[in-house]
Kinemage of the C-alpha trace (Angstrom):
@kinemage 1
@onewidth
@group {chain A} dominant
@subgroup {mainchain}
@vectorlist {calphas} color= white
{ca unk a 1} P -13.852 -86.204 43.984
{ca unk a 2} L -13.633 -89.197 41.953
{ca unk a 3} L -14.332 -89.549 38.320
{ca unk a 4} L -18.256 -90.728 39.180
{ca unk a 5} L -18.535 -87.767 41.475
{ca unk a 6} L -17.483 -85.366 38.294
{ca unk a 7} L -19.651 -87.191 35.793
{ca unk a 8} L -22.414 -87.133 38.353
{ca unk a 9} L -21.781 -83.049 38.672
{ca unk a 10} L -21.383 -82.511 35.298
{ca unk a 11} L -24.653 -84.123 34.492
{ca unk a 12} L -26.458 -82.453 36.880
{ca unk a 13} L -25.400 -79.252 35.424
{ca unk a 14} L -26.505 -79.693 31.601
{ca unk a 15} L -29.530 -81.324 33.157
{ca unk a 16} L -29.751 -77.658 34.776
{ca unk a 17} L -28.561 -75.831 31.935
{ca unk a 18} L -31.247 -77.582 29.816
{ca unk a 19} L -34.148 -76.548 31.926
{ca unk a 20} L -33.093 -72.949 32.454
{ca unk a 21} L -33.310 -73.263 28.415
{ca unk a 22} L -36.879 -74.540 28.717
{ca unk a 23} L -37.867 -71.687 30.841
{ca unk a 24} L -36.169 -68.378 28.580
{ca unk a 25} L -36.393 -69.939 25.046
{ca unk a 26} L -39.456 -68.072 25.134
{ca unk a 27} L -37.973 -64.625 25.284
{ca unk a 28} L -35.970 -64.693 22.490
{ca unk a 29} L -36.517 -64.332 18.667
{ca unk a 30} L -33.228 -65.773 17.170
{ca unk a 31} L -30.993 -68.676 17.946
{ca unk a 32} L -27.467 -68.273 17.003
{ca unk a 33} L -25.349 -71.335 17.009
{ca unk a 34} L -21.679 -71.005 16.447
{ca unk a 35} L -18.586 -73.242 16.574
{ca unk a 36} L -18.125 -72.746 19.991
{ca unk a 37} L -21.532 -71.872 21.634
{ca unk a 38} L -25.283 -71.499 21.285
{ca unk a 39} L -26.959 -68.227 22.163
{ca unk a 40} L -30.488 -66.738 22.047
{ca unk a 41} L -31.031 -63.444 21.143
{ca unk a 42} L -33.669 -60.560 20.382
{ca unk a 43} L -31.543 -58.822 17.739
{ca unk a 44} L -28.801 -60.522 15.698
{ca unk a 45} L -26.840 -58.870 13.334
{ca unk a 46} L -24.177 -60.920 10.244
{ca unk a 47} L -21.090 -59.730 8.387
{ca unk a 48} L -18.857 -61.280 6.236
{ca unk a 49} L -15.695 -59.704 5.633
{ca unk a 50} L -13.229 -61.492 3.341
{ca unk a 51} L -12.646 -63.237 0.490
{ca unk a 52} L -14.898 -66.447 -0.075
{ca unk a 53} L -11.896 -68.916 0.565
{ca unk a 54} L -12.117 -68.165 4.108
{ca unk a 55} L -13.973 -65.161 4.924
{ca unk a 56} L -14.973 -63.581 8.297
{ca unk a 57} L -17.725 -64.042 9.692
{ca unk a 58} L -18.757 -61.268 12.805
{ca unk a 59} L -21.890 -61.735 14.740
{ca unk a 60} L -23.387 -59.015 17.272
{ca unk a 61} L -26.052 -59.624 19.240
{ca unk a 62} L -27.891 -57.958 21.468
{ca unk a 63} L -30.131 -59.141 24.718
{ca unk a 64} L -28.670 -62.715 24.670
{ca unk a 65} L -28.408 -65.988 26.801
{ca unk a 66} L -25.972 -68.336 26.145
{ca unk a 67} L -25.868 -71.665 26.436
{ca unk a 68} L -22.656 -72.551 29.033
{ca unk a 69} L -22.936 -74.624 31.852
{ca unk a 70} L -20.056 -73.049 33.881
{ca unk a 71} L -21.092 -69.324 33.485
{ca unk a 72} L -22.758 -68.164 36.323
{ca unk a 73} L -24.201 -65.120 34.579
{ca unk a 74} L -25.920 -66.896 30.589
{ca unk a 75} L -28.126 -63.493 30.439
{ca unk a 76} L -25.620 -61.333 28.241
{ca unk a 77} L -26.636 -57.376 27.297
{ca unk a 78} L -24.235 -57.310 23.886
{ca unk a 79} L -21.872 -60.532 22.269
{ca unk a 80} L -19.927 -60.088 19.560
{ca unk a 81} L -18.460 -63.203 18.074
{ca unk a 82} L -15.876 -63.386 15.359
{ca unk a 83} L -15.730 -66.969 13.661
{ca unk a 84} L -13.978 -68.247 10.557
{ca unk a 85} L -16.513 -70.990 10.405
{ca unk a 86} L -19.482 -71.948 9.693
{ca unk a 87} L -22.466 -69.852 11.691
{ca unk a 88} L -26.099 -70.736 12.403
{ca unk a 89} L -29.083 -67.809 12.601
{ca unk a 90} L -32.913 -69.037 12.896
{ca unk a 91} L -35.878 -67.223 13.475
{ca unk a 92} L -37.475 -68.871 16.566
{ca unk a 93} L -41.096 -69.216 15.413
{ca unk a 94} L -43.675 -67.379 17.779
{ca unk a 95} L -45.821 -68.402 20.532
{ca unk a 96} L -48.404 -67.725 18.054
{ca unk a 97} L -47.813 -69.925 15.241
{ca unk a 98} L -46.633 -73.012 17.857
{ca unk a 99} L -49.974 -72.754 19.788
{ca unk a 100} L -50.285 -73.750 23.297
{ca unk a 101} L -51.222 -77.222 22.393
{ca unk a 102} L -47.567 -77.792 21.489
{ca unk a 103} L -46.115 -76.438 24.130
């Protein structure tokens, strides 16, 4: 496999990855983006632990996909993720306030 051949792969997989996201965005309430990864979730829960110079930061959630294009399993039951760096939660807006037209 040349370098072309693992560009071409790798490609195809986000390409993948990305529609798989299309399709199960919808089941989710929160996304949860981290240093490392980006996960949806139904139920997300934040601590910080620490001082403020460089405090903890633990995030547990439950019912998840995650974003990872060489997982075979992205649906996920619990994650806990412990991060000293910045961390991302948003409320996905609803099917209702989008409106099919948008979608």
């Amino acid at each position: 496999m040349n370098s072309d051949d693992l560009e071409d792969f790798e490609a195809d997989r986000e390409y993948k990855l990305a529609q798989e996201y299309q399709d199960v965005v919808g089941m989710f309430r929160y996304a949860v983006e981290t240093e490392r990864r980006f996960y949806l979730a139904n139920a997300v829960t934040v601590n910080v632990v620490g001082d403020s110079a460089r405090p903890l930061i633990t995030v547990e959630m439950t019912d998840a996909w995650v974003w990872d294009m060489y997982r075979k399993t992205r649906f996920i039951p619990s994650v806990k993720v412990l991060s000293f760096k910045d961390v991302n939660v948003e409320e996905l807006p609803s099917d209702d306030i989008i409106g099919p037209e948008v979608l």
